[in-house]
C-alpha positions in Angstrom: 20.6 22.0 23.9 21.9 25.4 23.3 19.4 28.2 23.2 17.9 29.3 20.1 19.5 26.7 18.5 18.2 26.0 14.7 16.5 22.7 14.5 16.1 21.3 11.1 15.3 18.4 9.5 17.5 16.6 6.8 16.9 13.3 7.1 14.5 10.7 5.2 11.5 11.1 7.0 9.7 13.6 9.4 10.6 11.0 12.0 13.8 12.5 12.8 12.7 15.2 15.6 10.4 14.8 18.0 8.3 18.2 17.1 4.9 16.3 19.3 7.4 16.9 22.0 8.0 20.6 20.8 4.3 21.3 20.5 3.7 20.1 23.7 6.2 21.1 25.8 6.7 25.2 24.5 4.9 28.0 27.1 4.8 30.3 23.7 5.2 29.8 19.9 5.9 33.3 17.8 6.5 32.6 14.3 9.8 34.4 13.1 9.8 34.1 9.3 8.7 31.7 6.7 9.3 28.1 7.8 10.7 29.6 11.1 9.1 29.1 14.2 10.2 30.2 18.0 9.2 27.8 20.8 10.2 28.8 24.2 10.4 26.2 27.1 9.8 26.8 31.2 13.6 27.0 31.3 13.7 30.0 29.3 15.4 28.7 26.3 14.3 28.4 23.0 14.9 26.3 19.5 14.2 27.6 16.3 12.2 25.2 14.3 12.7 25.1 10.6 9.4 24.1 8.2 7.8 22.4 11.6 10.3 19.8 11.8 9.8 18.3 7.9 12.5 17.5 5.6 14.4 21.4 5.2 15.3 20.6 1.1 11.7 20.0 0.4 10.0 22.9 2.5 12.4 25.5 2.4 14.1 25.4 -0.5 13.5 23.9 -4.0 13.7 20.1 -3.1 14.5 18.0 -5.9 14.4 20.4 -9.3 12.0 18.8 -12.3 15.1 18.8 -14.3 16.9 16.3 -12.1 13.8 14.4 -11.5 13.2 14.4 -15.1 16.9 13.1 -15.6 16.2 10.6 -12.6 13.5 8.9 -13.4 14.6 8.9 -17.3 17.4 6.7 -16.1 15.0 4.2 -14.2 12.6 4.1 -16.8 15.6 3.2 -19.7 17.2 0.7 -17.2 13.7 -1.2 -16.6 13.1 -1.7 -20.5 16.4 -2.3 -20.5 16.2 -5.2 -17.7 13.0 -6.6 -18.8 14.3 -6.9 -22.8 17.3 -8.5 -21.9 16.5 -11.0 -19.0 17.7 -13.7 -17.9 20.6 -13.6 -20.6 22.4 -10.1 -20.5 22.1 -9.7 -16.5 22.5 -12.3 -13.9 21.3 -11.1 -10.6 23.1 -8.6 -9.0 23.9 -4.9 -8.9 24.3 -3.7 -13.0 25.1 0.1 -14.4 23.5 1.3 -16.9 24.5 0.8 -20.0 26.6 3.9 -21.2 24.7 4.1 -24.5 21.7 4.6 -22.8 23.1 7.1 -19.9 23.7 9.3 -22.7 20.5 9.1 -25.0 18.9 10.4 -21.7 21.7 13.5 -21.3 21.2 14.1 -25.0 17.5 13.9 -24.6 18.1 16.7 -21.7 20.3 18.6 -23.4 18.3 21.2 -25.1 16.9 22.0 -21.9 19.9 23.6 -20.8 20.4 25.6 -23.6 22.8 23.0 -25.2 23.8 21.7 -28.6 25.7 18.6 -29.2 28.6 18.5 -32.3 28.6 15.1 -33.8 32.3 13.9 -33.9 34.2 13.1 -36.7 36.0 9.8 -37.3 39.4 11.0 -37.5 38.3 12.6 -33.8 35.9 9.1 -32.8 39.5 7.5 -34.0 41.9 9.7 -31.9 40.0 9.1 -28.5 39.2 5.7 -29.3 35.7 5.4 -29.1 32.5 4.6 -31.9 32.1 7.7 -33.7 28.1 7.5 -32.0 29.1 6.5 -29.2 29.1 5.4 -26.3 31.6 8.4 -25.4 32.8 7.1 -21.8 34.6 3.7 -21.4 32.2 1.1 -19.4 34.7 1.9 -16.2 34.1 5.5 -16.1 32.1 6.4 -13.0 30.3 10.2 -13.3 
């Protein structure tokens, strides 16, 4: 490894590097900044270890926001009524989107949170992109 590499963390779990081994192994440890610490080896070289080896999006930055997480978990809540209203008739097993309808109560539920405000359409506008004039707005191909 090169010296003073940056070693960081991006994967599911705080399996990924082996920081025991780090610990261990370093003659001196001089912390360099938030979430960066210096361990030098009996070779001379060093690594750079970002938020002691756990996952670098959840200690050094802002992880998941609560708005996506709030949009997230919307989405599996919806899809779980959803399910569980509908079985066994509406889905067989296997993989299933959700429905568009609901995809976009949940955006329109989020909305105001970003400062938005939805129009309502008018027919003559619901006819000229062929869709319901409440929606949904996306046809059930459409991937986002």
């Amino acid at each position: 490894m090169k010296d003073n590499v940056l070693l960081g963390n991006i994967g599911q779990y705080d399996l990924e590097l082996d920081v025991e081994w780090i610990l261990k192994n370093a003659v001196s440890h001089v912390p360099i900044g938030r979430q960066f610490d210096k361990y030098t080896f009996k070779s001379g070289k060093s690594v750079i270890l970002l938020a002691q080896g756990r996952l670098v999006h959840l200690s050094c930055a802002e992880g998941h926001p609560c708005f996506v997480m709030s949009a997230t978990f919307s989405n599996m809540f919806l899809a779980a009524i959803e399910l569980f209203m509908s079985l066994p008739t509406k889905y067989p097993n296997g993989i299933h989107f959700l429905p568009k309808k609901l995809d976009e109560q949940i955006a329109k539920a989020h909305l105001v949170a970003l400062g938005g405000k939805l129009t309502k359409l008018t027919q003559e506008q619901a006819n000229y992109i062929g869709v319901p004039i409440d929606g949904p707005f996306k046809r059930d191909d459409y991937r986002y």
